[in-house]
ZABARO-752960 format. One line per 8 residues: their letters; for each residue x, y, z of N, C-alpha, C, O. Coordinates in steps of 0.02 Angstrom, whole numbers. Layout:
<sites>
A) X Y Z X Y Z X Y Z X Y Z  ...
</sites>
This chain:
<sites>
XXXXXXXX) -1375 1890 1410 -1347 1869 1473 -1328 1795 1470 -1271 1777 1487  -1359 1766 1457 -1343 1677 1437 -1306 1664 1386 -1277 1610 1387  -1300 1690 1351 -1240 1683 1282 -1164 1722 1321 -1105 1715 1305  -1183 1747 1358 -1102 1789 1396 -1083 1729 1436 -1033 1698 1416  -1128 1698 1513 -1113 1640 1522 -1075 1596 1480 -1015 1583 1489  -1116 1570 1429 -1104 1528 1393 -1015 1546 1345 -980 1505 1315  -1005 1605 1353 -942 1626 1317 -900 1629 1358 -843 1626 1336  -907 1635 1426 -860 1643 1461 -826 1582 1501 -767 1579 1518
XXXXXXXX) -886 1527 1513 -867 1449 1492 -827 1420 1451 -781 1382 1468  -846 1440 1382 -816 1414 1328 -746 1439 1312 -707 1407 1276  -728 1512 1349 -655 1512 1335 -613 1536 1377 -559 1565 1371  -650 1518 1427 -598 1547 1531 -531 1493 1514 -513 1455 1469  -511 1510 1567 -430 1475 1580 -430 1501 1665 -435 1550 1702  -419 1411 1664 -400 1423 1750 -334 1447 1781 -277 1437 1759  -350 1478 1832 -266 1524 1845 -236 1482 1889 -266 1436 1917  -168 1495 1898 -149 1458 1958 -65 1424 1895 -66 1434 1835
XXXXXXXX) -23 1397 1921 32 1357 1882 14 1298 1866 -28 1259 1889  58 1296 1817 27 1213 1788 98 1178 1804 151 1208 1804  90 1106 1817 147 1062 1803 176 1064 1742 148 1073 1687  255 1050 1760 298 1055 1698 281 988 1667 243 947 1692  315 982 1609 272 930 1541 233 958 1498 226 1017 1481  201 895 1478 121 931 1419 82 950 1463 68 926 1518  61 1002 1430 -25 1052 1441 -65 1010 1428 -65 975 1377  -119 1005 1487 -181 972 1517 -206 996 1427 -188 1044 1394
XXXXXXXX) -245 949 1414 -299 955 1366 -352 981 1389 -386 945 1426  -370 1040 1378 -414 1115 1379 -498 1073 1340 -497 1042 1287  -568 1085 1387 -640 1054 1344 -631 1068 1293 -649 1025 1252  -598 1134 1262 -629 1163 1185 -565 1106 1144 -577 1067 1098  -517 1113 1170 -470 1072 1124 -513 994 1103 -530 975 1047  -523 961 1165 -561 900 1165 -639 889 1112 -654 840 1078  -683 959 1121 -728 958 1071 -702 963 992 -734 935 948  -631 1007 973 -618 1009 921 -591 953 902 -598 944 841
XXXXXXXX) -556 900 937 -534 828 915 -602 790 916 -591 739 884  -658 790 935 -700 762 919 -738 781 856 -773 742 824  -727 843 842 -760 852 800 -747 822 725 -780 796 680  -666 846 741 -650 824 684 -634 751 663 -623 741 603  -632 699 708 -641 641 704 -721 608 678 -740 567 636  -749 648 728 -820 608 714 -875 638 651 -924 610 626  -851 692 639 -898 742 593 -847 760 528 -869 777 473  -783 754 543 -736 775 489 -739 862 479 -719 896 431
XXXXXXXX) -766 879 531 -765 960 537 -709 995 554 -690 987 612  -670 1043 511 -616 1061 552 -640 1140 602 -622 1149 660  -668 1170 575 -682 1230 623 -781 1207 642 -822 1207 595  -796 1194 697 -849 1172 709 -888 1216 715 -944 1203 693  -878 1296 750 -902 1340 765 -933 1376 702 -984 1412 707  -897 1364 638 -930 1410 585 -995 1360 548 -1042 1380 513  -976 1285 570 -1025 1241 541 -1059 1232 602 -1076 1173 603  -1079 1265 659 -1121 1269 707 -1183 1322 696 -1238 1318 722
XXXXXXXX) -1156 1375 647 -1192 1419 652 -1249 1402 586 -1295 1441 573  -1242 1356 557 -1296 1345 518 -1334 1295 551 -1319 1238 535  -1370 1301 584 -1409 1251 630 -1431 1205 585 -1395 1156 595  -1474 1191 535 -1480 1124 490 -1416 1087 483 -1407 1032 510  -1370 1118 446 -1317 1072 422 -1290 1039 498 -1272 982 511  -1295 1094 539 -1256 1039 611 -1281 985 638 -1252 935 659  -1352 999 636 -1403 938 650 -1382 891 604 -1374 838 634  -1371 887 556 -1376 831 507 -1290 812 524 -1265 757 534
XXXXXXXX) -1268 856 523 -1171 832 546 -1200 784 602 -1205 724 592  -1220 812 662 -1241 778 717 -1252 717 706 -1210 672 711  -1329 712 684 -1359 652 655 -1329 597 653 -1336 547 687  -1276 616 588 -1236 579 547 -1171 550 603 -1138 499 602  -1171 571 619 -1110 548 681 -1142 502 742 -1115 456 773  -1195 524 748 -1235 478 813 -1232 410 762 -1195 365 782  -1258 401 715 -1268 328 682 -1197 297 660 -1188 237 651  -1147 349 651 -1079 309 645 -1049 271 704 -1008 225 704
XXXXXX) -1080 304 754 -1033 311 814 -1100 311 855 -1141 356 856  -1104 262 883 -1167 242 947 -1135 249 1006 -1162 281 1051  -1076 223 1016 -1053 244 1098 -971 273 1078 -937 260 1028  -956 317 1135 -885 359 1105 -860 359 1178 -875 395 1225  -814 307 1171 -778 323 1212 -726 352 1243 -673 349 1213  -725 395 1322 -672 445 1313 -595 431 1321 -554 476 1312
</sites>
């Protein structure tokens, strides 16, 4: 039940029209530019699922990067 939450968070889309121009930058888009900036991860989700190695990706990014600004 909490992992469905949690999935249905992670990849809803709000309804309604959008303004013409560029498309609003979407959280998941924003976590994947972070990721790959700060961790050099390109798919985060498959290096999520090894919980050690992400911790240490993690880690390794908190000490590069102490404050991140948005």
């Amino acid at each position: 039940m909490y992992t469905e939450w949690i999935r249905r968070i992670l990849y809803s889309t709000i309804g309604g029209r959008r303004r013409a121009g560029k498309p609003r930058t979407r959280w998941i888009d924003a976590v994947e530019e972070d990721a790959k900036k700060l961790m050099g991860v390109r798919n985060w989700k498959r290096a999520a699922q090894n919980r050690e190695e992400w911790r240490a990706l993690i880690r390794e990014a908190k000490a590069q990067h102490r404050a991140v600004a948005p």
